[in-house]
PDB file of N, H, CA, C and O in Angstrom:
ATOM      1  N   UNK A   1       0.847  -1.190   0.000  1.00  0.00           N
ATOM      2  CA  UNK A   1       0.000   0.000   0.000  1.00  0.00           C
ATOM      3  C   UNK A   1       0.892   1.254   0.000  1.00  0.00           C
ATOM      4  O   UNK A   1       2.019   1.189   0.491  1.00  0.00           O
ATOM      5  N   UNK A   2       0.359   2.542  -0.608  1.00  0.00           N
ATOM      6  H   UNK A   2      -0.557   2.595  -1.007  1.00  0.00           H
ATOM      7  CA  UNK A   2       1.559   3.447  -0.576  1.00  0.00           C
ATOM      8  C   UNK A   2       1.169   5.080   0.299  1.00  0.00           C
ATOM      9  O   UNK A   2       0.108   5.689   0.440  1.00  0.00           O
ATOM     10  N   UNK A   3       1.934   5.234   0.545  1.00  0.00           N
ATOM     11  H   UNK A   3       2.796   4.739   0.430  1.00  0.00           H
ATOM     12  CA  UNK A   3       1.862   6.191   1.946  1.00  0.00           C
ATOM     13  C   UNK A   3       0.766   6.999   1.177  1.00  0.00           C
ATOM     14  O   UNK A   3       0.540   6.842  -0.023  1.00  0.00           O
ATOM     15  N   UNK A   4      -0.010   8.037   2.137  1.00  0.00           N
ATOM     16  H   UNK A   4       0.173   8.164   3.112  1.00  0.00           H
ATOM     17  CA  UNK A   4      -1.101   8.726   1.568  1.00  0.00           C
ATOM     18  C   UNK A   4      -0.599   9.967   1.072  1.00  0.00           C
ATOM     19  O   UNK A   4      -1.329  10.594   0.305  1.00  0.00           O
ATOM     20  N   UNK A   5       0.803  10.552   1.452  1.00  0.00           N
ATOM     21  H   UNK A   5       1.396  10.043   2.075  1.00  0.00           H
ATOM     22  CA  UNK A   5       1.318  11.973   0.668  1.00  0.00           C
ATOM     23  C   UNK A   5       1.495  11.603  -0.921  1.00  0.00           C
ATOM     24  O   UNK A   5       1.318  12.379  -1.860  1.00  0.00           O
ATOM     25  N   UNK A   6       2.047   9.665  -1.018  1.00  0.00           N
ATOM     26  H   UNK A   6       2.191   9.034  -0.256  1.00  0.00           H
ATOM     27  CA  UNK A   6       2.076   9.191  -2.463  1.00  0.00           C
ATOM     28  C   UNK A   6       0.359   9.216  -2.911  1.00  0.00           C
ATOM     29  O   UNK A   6       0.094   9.129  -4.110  1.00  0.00           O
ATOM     30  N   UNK A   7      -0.170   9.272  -2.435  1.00  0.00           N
ATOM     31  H   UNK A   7       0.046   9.343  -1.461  1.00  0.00           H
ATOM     32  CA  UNK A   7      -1.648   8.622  -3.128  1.00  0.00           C
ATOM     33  C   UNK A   7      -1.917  10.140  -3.256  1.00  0.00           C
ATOM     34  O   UNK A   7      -2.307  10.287  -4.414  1.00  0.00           O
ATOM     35  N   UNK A   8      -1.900  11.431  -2.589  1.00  0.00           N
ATOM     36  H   UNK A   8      -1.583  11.312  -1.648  1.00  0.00           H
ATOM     37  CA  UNK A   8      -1.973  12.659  -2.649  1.00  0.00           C
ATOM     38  C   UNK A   8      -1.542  13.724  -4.010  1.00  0.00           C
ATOM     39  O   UNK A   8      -2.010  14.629  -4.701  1.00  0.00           O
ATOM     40  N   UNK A   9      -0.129  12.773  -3.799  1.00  0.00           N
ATOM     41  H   UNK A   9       0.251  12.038  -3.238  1.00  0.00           H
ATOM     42  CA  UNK A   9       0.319  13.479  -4.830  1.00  0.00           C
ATOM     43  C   UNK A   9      -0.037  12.812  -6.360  1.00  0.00           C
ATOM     44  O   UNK A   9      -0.382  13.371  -7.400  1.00  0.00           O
ATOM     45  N   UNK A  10       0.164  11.568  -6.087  1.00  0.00           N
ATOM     46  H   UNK A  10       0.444  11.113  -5.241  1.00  0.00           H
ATOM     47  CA  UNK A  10      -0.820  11.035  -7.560  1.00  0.00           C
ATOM     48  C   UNK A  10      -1.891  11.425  -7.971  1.00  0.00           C
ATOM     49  O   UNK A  10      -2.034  11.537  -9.188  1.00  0.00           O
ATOM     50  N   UNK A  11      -3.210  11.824  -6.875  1.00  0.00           N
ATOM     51  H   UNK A  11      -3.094  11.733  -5.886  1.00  0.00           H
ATOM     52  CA  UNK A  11      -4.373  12.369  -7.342  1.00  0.00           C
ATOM     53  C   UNK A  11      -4.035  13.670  -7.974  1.00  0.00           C
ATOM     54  O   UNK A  11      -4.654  13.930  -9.005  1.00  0.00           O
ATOM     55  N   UNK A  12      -3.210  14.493  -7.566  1.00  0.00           N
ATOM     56  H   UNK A  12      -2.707  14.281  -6.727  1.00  0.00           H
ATOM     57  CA  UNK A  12      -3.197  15.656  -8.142  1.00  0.00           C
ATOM     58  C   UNK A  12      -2.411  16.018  -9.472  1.00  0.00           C
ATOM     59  O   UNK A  12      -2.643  16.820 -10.377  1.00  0.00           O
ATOM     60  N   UNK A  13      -1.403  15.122  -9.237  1.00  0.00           N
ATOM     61  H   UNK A  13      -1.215  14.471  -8.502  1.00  0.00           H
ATOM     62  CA  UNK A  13      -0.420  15.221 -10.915  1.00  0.00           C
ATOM     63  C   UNK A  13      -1.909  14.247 -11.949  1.00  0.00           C
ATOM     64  O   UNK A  13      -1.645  14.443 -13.135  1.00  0.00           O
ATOM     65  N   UNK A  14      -2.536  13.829 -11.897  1.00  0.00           N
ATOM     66  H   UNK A  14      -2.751  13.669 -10.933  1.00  0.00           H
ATOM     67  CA  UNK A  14      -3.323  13.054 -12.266  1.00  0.00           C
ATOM     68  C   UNK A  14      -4.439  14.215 -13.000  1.00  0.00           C
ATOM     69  O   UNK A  14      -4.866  14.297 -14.152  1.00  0.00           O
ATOM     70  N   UNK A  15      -4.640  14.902 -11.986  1.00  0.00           N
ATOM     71  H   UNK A  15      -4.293  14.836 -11.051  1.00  0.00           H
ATOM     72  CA  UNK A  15      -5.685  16.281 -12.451  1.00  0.00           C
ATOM     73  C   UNK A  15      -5.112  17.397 -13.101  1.00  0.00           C
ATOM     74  O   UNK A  15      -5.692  18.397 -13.524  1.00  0.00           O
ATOM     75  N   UNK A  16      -3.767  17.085 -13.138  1.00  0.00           N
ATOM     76  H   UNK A  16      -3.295  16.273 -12.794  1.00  0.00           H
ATOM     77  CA  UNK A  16      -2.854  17.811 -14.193  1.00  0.00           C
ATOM     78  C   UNK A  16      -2.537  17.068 -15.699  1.00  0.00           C
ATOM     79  O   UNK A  16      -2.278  17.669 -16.742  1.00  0.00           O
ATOM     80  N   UNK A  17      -2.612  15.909 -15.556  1.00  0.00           N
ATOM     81  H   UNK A  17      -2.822  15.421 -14.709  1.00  0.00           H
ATOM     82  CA  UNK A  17      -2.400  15.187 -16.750  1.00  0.00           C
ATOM     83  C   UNK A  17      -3.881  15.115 -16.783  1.00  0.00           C
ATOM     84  O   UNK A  17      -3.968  13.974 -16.330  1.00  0.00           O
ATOM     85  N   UNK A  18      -4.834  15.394 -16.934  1.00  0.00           N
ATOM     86  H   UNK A  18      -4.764  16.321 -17.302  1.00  0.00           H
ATOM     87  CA  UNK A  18      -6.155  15.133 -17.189  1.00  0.00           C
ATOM     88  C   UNK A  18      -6.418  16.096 -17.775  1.00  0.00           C
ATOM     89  O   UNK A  18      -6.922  16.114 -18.897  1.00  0.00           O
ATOM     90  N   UNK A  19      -5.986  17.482 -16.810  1.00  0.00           N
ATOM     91  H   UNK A  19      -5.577  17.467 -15.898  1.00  0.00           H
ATOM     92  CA  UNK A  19      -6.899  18.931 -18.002  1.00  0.00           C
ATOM     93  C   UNK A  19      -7.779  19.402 -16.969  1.00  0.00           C
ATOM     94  O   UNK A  19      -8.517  20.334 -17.291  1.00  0.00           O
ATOM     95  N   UNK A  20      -7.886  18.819 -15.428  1.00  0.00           N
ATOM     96  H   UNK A  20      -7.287  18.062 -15.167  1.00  0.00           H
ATOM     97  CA  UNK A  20      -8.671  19.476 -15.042  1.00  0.00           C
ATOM     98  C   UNK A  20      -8.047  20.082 -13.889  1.00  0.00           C
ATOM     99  O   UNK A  20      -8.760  20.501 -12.977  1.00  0.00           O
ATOM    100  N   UNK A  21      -6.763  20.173 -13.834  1.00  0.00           N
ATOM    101  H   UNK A  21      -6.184  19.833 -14.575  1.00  0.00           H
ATOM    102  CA  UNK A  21      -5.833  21.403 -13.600  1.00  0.00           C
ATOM    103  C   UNK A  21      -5.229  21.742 -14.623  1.00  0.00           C
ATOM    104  O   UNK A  21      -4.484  20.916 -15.151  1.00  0.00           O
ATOM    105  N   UNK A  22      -5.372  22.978 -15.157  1.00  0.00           N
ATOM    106  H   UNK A  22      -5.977  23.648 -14.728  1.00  0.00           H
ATOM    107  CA  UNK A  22      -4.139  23.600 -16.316  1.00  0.00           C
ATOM    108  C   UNK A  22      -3.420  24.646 -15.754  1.00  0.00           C
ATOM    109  O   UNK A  22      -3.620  25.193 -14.669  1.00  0.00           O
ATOM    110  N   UNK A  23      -2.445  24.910 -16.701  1.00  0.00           N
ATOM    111  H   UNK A  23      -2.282  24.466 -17.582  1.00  0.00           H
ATOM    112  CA  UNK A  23      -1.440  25.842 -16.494  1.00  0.00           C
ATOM    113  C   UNK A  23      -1.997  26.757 -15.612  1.00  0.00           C
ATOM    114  O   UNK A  23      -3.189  26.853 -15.907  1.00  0.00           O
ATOM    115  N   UNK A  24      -1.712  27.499 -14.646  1.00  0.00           N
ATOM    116  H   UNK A  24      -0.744  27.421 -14.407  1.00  0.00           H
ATOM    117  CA  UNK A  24      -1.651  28.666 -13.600  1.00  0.00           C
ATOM    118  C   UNK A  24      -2.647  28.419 -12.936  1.00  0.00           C
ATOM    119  O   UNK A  24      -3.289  29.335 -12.423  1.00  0.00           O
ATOM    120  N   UNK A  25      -2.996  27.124 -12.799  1.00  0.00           N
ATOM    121  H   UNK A  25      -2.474  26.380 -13.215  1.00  0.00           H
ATOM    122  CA  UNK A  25      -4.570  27.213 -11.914  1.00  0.00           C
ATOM    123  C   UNK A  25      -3.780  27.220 -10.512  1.00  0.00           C
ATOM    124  O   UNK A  25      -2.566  27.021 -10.489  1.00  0.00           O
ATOM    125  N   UNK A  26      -4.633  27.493  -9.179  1.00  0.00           N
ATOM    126  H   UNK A  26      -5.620  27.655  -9.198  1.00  0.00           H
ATOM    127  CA  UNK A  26      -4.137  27.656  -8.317  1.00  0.00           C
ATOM    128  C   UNK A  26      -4.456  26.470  -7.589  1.00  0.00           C
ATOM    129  O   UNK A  26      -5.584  26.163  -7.973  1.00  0.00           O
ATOM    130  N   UNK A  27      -4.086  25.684  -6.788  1.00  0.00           N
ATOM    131  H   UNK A  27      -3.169  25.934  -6.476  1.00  0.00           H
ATOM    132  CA  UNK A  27      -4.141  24.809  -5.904  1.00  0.00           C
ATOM    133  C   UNK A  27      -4.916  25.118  -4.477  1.00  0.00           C
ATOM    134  O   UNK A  27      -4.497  26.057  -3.799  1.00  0.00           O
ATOM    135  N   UNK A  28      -6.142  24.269  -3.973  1.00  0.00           N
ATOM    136  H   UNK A  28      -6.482  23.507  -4.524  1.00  0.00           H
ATOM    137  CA  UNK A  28      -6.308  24.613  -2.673  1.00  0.00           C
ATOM    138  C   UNK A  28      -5.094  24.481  -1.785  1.00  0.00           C
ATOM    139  O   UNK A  28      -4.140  23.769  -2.095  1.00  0.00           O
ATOM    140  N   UNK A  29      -5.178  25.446  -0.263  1.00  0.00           N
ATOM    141  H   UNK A  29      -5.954  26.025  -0.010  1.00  0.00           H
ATOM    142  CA  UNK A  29      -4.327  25.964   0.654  1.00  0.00           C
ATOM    143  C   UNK A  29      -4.226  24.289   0.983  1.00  0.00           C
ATOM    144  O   UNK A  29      -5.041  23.387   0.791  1.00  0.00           O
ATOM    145  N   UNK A  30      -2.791  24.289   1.594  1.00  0.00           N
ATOM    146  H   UNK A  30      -2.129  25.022   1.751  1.00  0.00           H
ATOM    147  CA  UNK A  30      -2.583  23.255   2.483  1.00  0.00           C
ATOM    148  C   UNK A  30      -3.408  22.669   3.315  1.00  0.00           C
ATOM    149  O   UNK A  30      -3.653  21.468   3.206  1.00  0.00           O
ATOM    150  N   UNK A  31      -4.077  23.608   4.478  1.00  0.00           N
ATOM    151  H   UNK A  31      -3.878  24.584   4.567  1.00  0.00           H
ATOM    152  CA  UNK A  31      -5.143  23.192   5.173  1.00  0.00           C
ATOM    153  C   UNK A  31      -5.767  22.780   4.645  1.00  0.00           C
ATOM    154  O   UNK A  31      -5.834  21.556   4.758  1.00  0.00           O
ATOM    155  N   UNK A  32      -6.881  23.598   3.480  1.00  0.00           N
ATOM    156  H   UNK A  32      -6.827  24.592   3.388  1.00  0.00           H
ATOM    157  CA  UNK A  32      -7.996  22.358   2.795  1.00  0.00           C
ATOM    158  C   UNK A  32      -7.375  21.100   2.226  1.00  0.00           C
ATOM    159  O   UNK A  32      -7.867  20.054   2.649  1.00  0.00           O
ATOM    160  N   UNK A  33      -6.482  21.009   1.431  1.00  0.00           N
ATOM    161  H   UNK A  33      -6.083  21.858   1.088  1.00  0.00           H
ATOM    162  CA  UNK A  33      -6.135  19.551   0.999  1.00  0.00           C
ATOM    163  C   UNK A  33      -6.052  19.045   2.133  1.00  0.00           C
ATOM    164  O   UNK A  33      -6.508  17.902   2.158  1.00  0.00           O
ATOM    165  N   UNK A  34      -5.544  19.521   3.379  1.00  0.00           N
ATOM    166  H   UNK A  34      -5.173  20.450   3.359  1.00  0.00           H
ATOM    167  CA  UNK A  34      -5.554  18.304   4.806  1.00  0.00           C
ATOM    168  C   UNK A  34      -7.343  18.233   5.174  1.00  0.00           C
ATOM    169  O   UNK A  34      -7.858  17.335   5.840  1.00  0.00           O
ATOM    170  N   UNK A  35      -7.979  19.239   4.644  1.00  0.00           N
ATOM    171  H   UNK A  35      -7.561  19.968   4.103  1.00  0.00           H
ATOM    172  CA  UNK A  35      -9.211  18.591   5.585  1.00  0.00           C
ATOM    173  C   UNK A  35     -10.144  17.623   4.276  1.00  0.00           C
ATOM    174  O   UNK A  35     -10.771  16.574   4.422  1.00  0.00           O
ATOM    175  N   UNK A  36      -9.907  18.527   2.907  1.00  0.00           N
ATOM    176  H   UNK A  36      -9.398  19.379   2.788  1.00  0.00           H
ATOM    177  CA  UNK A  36     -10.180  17.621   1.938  1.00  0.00           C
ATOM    178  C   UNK A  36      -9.907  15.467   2.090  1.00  0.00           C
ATOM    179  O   UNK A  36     -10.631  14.472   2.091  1.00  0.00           O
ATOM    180  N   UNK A  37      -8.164  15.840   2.209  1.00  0.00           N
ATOM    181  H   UNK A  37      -7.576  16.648   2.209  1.00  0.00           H
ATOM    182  CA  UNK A  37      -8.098  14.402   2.610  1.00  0.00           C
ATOM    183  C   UNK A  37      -7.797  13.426   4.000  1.00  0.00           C
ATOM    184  O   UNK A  37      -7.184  12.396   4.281  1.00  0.00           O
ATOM    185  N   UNK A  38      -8.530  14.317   4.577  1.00  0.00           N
ATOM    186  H   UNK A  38      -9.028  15.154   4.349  1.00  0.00           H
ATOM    187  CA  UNK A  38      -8.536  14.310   6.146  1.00  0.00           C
ATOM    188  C   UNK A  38      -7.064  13.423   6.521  1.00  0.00           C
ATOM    189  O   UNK A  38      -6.936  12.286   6.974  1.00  0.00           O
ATOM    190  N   UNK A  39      -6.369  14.117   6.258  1.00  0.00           N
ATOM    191  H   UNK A  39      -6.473  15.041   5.890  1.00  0.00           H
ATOM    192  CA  UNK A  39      -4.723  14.297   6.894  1.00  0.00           C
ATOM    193  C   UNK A  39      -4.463  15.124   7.074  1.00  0.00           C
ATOM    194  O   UNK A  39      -5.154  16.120   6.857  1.00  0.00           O
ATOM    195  N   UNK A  40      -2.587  15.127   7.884  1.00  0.00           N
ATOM    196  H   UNK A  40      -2.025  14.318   8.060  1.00  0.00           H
ATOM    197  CA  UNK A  40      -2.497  16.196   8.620  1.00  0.00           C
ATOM    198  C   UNK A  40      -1.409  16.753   7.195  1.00  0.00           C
ATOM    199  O   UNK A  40      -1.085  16.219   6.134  1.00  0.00           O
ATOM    200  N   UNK A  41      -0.995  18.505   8.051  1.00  0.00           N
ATOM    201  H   UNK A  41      -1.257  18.939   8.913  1.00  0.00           H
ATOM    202  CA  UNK A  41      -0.636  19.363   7.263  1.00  0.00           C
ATOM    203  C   UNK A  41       1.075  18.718   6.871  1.00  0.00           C
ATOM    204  O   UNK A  41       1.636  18.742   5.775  1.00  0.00           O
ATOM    205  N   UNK A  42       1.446  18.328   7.808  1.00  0.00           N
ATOM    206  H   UNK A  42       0.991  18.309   8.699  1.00  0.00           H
ATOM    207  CA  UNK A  42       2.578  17.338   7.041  1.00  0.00           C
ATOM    208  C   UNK A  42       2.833  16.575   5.985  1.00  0.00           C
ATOM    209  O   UNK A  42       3.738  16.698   5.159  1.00  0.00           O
ATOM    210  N   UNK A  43       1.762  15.569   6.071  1.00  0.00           N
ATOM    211  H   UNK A  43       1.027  15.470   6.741  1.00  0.00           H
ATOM    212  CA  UNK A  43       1.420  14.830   4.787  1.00  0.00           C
ATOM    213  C   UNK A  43       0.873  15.743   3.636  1.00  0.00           C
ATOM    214  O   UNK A  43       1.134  15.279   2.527  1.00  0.00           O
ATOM    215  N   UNK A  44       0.388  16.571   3.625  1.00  0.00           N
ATOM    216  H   UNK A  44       0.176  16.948   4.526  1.00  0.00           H
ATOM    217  CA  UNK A  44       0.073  17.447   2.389  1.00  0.00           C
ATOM    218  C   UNK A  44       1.624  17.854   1.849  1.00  0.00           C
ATOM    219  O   UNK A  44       1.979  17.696   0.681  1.00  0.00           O
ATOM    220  N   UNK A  45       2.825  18.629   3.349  1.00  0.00           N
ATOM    221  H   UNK A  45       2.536  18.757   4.298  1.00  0.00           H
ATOM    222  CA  UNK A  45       3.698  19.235   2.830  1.00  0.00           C
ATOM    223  C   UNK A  45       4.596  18.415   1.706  1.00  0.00           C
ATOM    224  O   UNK A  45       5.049  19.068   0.766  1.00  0.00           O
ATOM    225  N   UNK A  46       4.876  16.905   1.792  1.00  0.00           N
ATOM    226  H   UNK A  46       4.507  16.375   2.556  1.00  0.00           H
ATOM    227  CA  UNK A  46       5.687  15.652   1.683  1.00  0.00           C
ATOM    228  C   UNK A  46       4.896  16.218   0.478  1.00  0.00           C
ATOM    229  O   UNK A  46       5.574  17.041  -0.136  1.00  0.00           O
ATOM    230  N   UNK A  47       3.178  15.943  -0.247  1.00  0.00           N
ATOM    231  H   UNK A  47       2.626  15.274   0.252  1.00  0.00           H
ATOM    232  CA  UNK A  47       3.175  15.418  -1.362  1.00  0.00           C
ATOM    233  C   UNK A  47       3.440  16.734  -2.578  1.00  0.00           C
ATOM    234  O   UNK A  47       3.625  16.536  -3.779  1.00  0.00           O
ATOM    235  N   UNK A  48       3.388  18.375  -1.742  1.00  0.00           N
ATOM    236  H   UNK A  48       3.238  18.536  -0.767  1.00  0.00           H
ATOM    237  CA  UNK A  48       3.450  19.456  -2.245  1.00  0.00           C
ATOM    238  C   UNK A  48       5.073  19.283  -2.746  1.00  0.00           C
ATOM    239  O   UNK A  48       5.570  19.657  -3.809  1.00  0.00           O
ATOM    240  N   UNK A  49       5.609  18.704  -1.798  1.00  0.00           N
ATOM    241  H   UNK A  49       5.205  18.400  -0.935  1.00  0.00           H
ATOM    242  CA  UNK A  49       7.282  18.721  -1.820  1.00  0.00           C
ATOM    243  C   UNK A  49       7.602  17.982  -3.410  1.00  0.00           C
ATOM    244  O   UNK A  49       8.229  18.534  -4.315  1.00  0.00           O
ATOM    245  N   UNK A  50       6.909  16.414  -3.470  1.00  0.00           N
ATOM    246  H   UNK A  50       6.400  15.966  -2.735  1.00  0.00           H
ATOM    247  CA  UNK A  50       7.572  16.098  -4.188  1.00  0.00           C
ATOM    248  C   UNK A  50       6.952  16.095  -5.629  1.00  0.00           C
ATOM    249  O   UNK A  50       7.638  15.539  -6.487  1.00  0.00           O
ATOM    250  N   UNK A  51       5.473  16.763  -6.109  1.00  0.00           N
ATOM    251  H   UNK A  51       4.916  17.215  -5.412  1.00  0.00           H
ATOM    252  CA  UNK A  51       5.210  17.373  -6.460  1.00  0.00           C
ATOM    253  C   UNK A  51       6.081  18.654  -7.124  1.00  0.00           C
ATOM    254  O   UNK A  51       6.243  18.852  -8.328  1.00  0.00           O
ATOM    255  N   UNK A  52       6.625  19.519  -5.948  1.00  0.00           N
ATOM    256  H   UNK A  52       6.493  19.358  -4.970  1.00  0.00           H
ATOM    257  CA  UNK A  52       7.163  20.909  -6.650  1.00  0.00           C
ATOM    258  C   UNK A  52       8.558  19.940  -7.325  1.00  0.00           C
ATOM    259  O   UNK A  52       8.722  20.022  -8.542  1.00  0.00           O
ATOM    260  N   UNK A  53       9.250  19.302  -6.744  1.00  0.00           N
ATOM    261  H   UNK A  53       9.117  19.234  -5.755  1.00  0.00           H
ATOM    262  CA  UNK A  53      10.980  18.589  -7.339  1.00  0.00           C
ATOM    263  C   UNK A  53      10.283  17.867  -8.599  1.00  0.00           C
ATOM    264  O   UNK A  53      10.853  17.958  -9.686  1.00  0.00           O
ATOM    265  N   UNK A  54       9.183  17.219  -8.507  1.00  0.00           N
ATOM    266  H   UNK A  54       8.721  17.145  -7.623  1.00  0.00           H
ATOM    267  CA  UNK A  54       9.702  16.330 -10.205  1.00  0.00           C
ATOM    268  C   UNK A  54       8.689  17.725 -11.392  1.00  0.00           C
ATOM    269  O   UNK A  54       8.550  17.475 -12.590  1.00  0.00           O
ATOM    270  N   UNK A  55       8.175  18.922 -10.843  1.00  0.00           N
ATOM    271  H   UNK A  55       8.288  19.125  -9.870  1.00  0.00           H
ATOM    272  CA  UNK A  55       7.778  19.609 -12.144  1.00  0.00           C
ATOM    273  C   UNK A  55       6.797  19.954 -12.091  1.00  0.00           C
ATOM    274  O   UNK A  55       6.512  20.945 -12.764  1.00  0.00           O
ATOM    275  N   UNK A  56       6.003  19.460 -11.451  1.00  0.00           N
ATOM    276  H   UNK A  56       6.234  18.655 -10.905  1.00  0.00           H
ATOM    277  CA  UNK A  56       4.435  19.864 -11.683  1.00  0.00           C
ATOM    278  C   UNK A  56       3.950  21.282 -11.194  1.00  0.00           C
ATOM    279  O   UNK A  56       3.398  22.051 -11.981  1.00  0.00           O
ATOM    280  N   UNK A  57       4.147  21.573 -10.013  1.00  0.00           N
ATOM    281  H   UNK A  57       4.595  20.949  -9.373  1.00  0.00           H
ATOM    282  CA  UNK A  57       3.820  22.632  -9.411  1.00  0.00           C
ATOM    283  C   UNK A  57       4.620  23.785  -8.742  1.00  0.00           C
ATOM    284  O   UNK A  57       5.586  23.293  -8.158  1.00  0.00           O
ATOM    285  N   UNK A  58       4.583  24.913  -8.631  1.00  0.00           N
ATOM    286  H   UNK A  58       3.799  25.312  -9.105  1.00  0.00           H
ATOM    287  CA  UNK A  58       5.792  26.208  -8.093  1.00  0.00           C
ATOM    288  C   UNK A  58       4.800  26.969  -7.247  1.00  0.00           C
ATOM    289  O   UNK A  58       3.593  26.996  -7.486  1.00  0.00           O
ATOM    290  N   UNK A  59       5.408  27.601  -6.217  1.00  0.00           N
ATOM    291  H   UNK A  59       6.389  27.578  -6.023  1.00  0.00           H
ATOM    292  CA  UNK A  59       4.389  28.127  -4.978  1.00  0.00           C
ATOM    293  C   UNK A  59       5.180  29.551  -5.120  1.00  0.00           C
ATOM    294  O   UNK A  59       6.361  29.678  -5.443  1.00  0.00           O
ATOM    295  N   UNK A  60       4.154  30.704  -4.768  1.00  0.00           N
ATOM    296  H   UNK A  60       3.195  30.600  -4.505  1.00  0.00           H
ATOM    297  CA  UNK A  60       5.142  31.910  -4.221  1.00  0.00           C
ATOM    298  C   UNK A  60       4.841  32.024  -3.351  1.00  0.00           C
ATOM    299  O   UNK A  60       3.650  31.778  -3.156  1.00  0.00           O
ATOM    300  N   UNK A  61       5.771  32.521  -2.074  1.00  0.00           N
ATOM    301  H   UNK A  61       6.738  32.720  -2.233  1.00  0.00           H
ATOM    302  CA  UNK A  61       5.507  32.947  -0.777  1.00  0.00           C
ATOM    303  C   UNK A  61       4.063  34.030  -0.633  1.00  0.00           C
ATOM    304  O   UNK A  61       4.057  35.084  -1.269  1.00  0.00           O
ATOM    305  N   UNK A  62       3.143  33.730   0.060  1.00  0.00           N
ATOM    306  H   UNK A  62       3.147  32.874   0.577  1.00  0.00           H
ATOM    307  CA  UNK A  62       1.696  35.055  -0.152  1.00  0.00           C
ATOM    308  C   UNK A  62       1.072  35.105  -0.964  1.00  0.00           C
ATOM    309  O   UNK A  62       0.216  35.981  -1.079  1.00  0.00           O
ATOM    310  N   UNK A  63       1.345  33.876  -2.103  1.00  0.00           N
ATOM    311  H   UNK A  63       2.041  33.164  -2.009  1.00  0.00           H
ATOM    312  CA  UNK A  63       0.177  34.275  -2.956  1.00  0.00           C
ATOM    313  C   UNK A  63      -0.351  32.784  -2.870  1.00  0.00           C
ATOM    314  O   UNK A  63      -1.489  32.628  -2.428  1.00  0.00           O
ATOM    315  N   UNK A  64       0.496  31.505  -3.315  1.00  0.00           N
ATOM    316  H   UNK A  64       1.421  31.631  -3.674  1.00  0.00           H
ATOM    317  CA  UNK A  64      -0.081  29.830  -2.725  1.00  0.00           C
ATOM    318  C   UNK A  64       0.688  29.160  -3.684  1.00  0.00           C
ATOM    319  O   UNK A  64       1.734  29.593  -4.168  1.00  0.00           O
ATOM    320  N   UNK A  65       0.063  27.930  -3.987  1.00  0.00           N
ATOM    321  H   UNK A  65      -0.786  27.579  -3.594  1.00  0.00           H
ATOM    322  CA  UNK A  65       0.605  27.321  -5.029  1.00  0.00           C
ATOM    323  C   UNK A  65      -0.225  27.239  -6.554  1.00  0.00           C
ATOM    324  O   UNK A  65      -1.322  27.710  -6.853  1.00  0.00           O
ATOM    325  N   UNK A  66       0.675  26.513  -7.317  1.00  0.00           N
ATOM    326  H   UNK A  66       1.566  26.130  -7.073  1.00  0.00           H
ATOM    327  CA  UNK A  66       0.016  26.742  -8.934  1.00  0.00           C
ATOM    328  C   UNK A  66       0.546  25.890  -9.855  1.00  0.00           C
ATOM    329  O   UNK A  66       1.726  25.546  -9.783  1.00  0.00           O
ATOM    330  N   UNK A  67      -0.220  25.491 -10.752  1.00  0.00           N
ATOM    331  H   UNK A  67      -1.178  25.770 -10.811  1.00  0.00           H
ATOM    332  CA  UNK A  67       0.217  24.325 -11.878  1.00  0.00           C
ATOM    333  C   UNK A  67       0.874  24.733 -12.805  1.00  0.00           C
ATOM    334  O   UNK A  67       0.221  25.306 -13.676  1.00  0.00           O
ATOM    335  N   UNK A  68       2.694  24.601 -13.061  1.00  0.00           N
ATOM    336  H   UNK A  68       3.225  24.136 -12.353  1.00  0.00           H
ATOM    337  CA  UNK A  68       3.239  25.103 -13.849  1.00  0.00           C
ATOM    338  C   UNK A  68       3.190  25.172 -15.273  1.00  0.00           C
ATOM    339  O   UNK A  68       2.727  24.286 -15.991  1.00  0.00           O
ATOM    340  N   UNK A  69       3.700  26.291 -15.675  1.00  0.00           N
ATOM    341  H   UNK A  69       4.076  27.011 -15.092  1.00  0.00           H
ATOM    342  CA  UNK A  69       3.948  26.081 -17.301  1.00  0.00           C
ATOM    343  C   UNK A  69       3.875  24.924 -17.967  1.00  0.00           C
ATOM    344  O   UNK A  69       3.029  24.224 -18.524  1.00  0.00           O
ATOM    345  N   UNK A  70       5.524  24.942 -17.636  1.00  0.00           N
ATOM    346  H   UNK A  70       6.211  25.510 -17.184  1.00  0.00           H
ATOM    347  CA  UNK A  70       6.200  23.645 -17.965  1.00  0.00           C
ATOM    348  C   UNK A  70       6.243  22.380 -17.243  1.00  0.00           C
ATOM    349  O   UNK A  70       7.129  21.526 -17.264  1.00  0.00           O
ATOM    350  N   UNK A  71       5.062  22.400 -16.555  1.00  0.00           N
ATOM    351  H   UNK A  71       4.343  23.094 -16.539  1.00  0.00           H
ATOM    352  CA  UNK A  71       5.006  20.728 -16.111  1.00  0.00           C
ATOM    353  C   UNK A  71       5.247  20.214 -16.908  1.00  0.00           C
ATOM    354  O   UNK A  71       5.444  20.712 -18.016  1.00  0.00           O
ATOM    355  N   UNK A  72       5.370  18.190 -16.435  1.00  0.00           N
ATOM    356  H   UNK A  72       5.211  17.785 -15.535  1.00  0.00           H
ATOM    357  CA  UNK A  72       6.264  17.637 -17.316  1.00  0.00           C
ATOM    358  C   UNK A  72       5.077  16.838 -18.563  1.00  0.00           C
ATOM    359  O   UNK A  72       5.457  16.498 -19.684  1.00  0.00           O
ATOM    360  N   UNK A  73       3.752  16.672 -18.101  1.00  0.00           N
ATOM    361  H   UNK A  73       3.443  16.948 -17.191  1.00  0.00           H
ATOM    362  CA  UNK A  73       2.356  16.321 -19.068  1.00  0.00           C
ATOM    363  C   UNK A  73       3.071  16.991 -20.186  1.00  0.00           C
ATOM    364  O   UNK A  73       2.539  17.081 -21.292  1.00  0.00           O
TER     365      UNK A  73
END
C-alpha cells in the first residue's frame, strides 16, 4: 500500500495530466487539501514537496501554489 502523501500526490499530478488542472490554476491551501483528505498538514507538505521537485507545481511565498507552465504532461 503506498503512503497517503504518495496517493496525494498522484491524485493531483493526475488532475494535471487530465486537463482538469491547467497551467496557472491555483491549488487549494494546504489546510484544505488536509481537511479535503482528512490528513495532517505534514502529509500534504511531503506530497506538495515532491510534487514541486519532479515539475508539476511552483508556490510563491503570499500568494499559494500553482500548476506550472512547464510541467512535465
Amino acid at each position: 500500500m503506498q503512503p497517503r502523501w504518495q496517493r496525494i500526490a498522484d491524485e493531483i499530478r493526475d488532475q494535471i495530466r487530465s486537463g482538469q488542472l491547467t497551467t496557472g490554476d491555483m491549488l487549494p491551501s494546504y489546510r484544505l487539501l488536509g481537511e479535503q483528505h482528512s490528513t495532517s498538514y505534514g502529509t500534504i507538505r511531503m506530497a506538495m514537496a515532491v510534487l514541486r521537485t519532479e515539475g508539476w507545481i511552483e508556490g510563491e511565498p503570499g500568494v499559494g501554489v500553482r500548476v506550472r507552465e512547464d510541467h512535465p504532461a
